[in-house]
C-alpha positions as CSV (number, residue, x, y, z in Angstrom):
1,X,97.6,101.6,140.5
2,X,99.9,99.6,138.4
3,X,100.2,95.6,140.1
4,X,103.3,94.4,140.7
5,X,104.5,91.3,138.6
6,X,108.5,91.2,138.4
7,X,110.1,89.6,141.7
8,X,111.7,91.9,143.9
9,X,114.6,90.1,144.0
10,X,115.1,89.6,140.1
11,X,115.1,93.2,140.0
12,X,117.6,93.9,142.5
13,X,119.2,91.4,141.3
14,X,119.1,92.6,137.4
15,X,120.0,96.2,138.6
16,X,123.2,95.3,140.4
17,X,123.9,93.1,137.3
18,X,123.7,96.7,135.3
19,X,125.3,98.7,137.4
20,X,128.4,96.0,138.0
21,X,128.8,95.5,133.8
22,X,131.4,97.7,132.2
23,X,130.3,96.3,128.4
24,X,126.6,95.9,128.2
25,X,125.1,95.1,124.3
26,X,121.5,95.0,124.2
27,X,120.3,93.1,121.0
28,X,117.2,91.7,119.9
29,X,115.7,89.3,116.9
30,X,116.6,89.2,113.3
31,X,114.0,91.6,111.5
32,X,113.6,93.7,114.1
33,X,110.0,95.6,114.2
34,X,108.7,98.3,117.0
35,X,108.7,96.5,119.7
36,X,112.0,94.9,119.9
37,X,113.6,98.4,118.9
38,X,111.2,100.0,121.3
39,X,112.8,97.5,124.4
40,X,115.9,97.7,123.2
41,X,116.5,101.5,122.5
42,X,114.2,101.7,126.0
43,X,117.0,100.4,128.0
44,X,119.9,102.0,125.7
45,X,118.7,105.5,126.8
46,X,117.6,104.8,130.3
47,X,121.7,102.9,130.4
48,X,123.0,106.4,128.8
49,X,121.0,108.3,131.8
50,X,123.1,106.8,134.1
51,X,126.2,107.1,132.5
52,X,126.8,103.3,131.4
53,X,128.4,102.2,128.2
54,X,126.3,100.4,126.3
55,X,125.6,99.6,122.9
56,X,122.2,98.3,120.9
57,X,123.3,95.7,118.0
58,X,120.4,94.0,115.8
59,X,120.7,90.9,113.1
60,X,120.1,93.5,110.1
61,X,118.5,96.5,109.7
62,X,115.7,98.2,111.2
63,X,112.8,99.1,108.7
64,X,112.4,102.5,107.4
65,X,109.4,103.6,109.2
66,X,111.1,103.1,112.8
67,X,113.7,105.7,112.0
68,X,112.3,108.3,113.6
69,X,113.0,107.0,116.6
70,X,116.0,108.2,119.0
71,X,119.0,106.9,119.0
72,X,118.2,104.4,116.3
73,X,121.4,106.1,114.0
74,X,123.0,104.6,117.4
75,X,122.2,100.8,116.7
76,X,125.0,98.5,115.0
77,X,123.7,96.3,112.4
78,X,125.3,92.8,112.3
79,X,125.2,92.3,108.6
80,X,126.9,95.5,108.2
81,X,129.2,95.9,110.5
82,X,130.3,92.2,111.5
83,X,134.2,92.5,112.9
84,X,132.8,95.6,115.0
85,X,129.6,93.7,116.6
86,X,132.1,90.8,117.1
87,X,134.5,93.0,119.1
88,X,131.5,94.3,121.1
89,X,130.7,91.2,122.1
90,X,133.8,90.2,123.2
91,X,134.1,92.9,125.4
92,X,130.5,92.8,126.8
93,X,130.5,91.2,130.1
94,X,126.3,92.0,129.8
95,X,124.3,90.9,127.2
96,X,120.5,91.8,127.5
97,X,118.3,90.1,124.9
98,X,115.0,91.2,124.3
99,X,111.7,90.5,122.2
100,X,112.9,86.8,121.7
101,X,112.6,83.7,123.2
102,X,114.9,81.4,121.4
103,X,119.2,82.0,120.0
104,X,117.5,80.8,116.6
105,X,115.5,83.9,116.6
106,X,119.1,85.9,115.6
107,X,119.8,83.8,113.1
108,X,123.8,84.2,112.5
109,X,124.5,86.9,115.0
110,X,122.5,84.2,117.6
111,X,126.6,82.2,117.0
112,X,128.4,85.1,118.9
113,X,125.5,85.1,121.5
114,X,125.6,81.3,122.2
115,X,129.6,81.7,122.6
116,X,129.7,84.8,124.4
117,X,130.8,84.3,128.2
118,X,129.1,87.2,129.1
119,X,126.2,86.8,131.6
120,X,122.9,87.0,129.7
121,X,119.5,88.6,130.8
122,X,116.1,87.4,129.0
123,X,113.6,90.4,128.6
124,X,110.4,88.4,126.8
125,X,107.3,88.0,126.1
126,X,106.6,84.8,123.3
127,X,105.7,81.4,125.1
128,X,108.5,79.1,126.0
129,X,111.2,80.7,126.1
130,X,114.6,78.5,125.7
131,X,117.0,78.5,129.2
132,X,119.9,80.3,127.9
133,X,120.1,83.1,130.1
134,X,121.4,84.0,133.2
135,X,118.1,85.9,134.4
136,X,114.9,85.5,132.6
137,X,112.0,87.7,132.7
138,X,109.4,86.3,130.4
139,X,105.7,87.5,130.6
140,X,103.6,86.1,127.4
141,X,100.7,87.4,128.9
142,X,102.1,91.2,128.8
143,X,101.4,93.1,125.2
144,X,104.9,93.5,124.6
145,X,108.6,93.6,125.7
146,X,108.5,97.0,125.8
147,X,105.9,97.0,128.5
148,X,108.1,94.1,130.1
149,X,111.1,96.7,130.0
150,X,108.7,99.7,131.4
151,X,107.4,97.5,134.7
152,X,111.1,96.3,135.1
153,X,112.6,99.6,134.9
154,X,110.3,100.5,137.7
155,X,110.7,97.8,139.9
156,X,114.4,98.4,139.6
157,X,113.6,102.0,141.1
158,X,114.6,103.5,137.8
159,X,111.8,105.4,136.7
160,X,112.4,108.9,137.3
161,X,116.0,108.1,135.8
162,X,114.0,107.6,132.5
163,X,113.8,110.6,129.9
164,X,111.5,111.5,127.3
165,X,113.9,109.2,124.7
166,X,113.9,105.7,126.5
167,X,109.7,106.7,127.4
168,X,109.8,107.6,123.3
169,X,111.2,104.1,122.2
170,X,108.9,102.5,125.0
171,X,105.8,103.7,123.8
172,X,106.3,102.9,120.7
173,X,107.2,99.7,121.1
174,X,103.8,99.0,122.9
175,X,101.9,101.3,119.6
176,X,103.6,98.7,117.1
177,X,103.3,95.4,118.7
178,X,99.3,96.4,119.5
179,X,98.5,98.4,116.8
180,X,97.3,101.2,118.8
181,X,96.2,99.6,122.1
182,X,93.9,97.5,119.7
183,X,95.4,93.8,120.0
184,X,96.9,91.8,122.6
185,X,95.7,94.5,125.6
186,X,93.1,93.0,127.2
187,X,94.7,93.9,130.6
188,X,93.3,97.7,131.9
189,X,96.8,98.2,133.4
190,X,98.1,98.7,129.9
191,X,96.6,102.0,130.1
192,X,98.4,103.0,133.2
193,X,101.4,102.2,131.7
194,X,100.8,104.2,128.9
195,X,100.3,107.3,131.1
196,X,103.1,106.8,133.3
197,X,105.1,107.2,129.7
198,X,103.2,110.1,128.6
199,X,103.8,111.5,131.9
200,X,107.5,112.1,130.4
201,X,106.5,114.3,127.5
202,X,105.9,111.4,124.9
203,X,103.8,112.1,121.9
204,X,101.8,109.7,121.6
205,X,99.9,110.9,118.1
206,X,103.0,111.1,116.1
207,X,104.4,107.9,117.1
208,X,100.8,106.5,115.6
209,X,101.6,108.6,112.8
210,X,105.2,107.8,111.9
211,X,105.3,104.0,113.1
212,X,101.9,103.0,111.4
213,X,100.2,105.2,109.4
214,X,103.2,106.4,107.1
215,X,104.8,104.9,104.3
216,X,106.3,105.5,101.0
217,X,104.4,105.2,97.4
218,X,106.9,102.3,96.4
219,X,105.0,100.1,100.0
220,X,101.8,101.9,99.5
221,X,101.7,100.5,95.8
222,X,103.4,97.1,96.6
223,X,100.2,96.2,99.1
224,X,98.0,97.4,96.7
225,X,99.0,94.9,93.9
226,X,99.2,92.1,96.8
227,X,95.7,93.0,97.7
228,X,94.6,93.1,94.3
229,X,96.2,90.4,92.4
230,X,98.0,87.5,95.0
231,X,94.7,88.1,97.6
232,X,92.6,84.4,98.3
233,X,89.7,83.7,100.7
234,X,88.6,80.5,101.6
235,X,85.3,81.4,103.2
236,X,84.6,77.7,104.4
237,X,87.6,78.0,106.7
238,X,87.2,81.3,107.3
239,X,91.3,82.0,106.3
240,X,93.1,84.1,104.0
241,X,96.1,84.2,102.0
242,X,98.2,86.5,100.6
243,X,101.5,87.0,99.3
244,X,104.6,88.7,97.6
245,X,106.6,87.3,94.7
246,X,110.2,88.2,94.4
247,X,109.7,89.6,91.1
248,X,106.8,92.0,93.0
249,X,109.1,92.8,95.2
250,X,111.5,93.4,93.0
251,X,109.0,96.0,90.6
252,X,108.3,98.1,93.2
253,X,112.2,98.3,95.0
254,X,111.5,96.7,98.0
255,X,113.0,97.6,101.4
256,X,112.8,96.5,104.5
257,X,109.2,96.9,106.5
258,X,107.7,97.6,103.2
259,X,105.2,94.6,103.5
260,X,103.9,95.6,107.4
261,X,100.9,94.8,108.1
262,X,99.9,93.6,104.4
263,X,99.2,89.9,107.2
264,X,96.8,92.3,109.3
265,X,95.1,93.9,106.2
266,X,93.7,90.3,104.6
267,X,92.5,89.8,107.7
268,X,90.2,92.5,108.3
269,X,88.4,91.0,105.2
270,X,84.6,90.4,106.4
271,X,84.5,87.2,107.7
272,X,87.8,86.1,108.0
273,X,89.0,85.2,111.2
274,X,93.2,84.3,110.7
275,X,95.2,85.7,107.9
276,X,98.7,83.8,106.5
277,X,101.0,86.3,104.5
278,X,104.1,84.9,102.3
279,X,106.8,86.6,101.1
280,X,109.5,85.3,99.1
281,X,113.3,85.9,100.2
282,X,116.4,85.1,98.8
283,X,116.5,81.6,100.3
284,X,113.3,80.6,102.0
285,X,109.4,81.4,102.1
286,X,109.0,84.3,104.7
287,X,106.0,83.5,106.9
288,X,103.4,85.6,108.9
289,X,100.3,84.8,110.5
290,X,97.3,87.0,112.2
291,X,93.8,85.9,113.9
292,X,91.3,87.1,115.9
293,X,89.1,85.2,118.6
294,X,92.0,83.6,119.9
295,X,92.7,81.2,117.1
296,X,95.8,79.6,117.5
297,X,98.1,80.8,114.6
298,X,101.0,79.5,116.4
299,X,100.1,76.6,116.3
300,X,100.6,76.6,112.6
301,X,103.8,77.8,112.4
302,X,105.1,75.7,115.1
303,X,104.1,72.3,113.2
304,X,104.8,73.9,109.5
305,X,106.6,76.3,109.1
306,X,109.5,76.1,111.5
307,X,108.3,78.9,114.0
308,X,106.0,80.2,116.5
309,X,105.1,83.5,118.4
310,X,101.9,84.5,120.0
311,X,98.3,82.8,120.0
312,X,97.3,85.5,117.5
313,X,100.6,86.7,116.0
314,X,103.4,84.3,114.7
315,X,105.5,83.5,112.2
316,X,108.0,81.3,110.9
317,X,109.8,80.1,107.5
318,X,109.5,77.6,104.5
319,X,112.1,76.2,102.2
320,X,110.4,76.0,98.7
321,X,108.9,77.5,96.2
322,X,106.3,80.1,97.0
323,X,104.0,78.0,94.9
324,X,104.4,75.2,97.1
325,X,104.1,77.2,100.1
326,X,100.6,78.5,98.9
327,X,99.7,75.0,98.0
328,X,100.7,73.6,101.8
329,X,98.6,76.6,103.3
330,X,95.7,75.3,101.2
331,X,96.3,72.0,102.2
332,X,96.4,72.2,106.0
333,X,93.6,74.7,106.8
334,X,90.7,71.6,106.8
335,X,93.3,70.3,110.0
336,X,92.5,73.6,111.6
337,X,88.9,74.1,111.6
338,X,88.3,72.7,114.7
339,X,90.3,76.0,115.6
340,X,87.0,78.4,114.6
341,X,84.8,76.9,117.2
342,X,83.6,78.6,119.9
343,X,84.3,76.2,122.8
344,X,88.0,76.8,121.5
345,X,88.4,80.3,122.7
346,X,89.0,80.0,125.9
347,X,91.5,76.8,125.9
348,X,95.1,76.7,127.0
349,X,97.7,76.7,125.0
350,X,98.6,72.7,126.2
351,X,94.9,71.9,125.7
352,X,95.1,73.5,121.9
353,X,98.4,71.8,121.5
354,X,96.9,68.5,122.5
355,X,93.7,68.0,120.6
């Protein structure tokens, strides 16, 4: 049986919130991956089910290998369709946010959010979230907002409103954000929320297929010359850095999502137990990060490169040059090593932040 963990009283509370909104947008956070299209498009079909208007707006676009998934020709992109996603949120008078914990995390579309009057419902799962909403769910110990979304759909009573579409963009969100059930799931219950999706007809194999095992030649060759050519181990601190020049980018016609999971790929190197993965944008450094054995990646980001996320899964930015970048990631991985200890593993958050 599944425990319960969302108050019965935030539930009711977000279902009459749902049920009371004429205008409900559902957005998430700039660069949006599988799991904040998974919660998103989640609630968009389970909202359609019941005959609500409501409409799914993201920063920019989606990444190819997500299109497969329903109703994503639905979503309005922000840097494509600005007067519209301005009107709609203007006329929201709900706003649900998911897969992000801070306005910054929207980048310019996170302007109409902070001046929208609309009330505003949190729907989370990254540490510390920022008190901007109305109602905040926020569980950073859960795999994913998509499994958020799933347990609050059911304590809302709203789970044999769900179809196969909202169970689709559910699962996959949880697929995405742990690879296939094989990161950030050490709770059994996962499991049971996986089945209670399946239940609905989901296929479970082709979502694997489509969201992380296929991509085109252009990605398939860009991550080979990263691996090949821009790929650096430093055994003594057991890291490893790779990353993506704009003129790689460039030879190989980059789009969006062509670089996932190039971070997760130097770190399955023998012997290397966090991964940093750089890729140069039109106006900063992009930033990702990836461990194992609960090293603390977030902590790097959060005191260099303007971000955070999970223990073992953040990111964040740098304004430079990408050789400078590379040289900074050089520089602070001696302040880290304390990190790879053993007696580490298990600390809090606080105590990590505090040594």
């Amino acid at each position: 049986m599944i425990q319960k963990t969302i108050d019965d009283k935030h539930a009711v509370r977000f279902r009459r919130m749902l049920e009371s909104s004429g205008h409900i947008v559902i957005t998430c956070h700039v660069r949006p991956d599988g799991d904040a299209m998974g919660s998103t498009l989640g609630l968009y079909h389970l909202l359609k089910a019941l005959d609500k208007n409501a409409k799914v707006i993201t920063p920019d676009t989606p990444p190819q290998q997500l299109r497969f998934m329903p109703g994503i020709e639905d979503v309005v992109v922000y840097t494509r369709y600005q007067e519209y996603c301005k009107r709609l949120m203007r006329e929201a008078d709900l706003i649900v946010c998911c897969d992000f914990n801070r306005i910054s995390r929207q980048e310019l579309l996170g302007e109409l959010l902070e001046e929208s009057k609309a009330a505003k419902v949190l729907i989370d799962h990254h540490l510390g979230p920022e008190p901007f909403a109305d109602l905040t769910f926020s569980f950073p110990e859960m795999s994913s907002a998509s499994e958020v979304m799933f347990r609050l759909i059911a304590a809302m009573g709203l789970y044999t409103a769900m179809d196969l579409d909202s169970a689709t963009c559910l699962c996959t969100g949880i697929i995405t954000d742990t690879k296939n059930l094989s990161v950030n799931c050490n709770n059994p219950e996962l499991y049971l929320v996986m089945l209670e999706l399946m239940k609905k007809g989901v296929d479970k194999s082709a979502i694997v297929k489509k969201a992380l095992h296929t991509h085109s030649l252009n990605s398939m060759q860009l991550q080979a010359l990263a691996m090949l050519n821009n790929l650096k181990l430093f055994r003594k601190h057991r890291a490893a850095l790779v990353w993506l020049s704009a003129e790689d980018l460039e030879r190989y016609s980059y789009e969006k999502g062509d670089s996932e999971g190039l971070v997760d790929r130097a770190g399955e190197v023998d012997g290397v137990t966090y991964s940093i993965f750089l890729r140069e944008d039109t106006d900063c450094i992009k930033v990702s990060t990836r461990s194992v054995d609960n090293f603390p990646v977030n902590l790097i980001c959060e005191k260099y490169f303007d971000g955070g996320g999970h223990r073992m899964a953040a990111g964040g930015k740098y304004h430079g040059s990408l050789q400078e970048c590379i040289r900074l990631c050089e520089k602070i991985m001696p302040e880290f090593d304390s990190y790879l200890e053993p007696e580490n593993r298990g600390a809090t958050y606080q105590e990590l932040k505090e040594k």
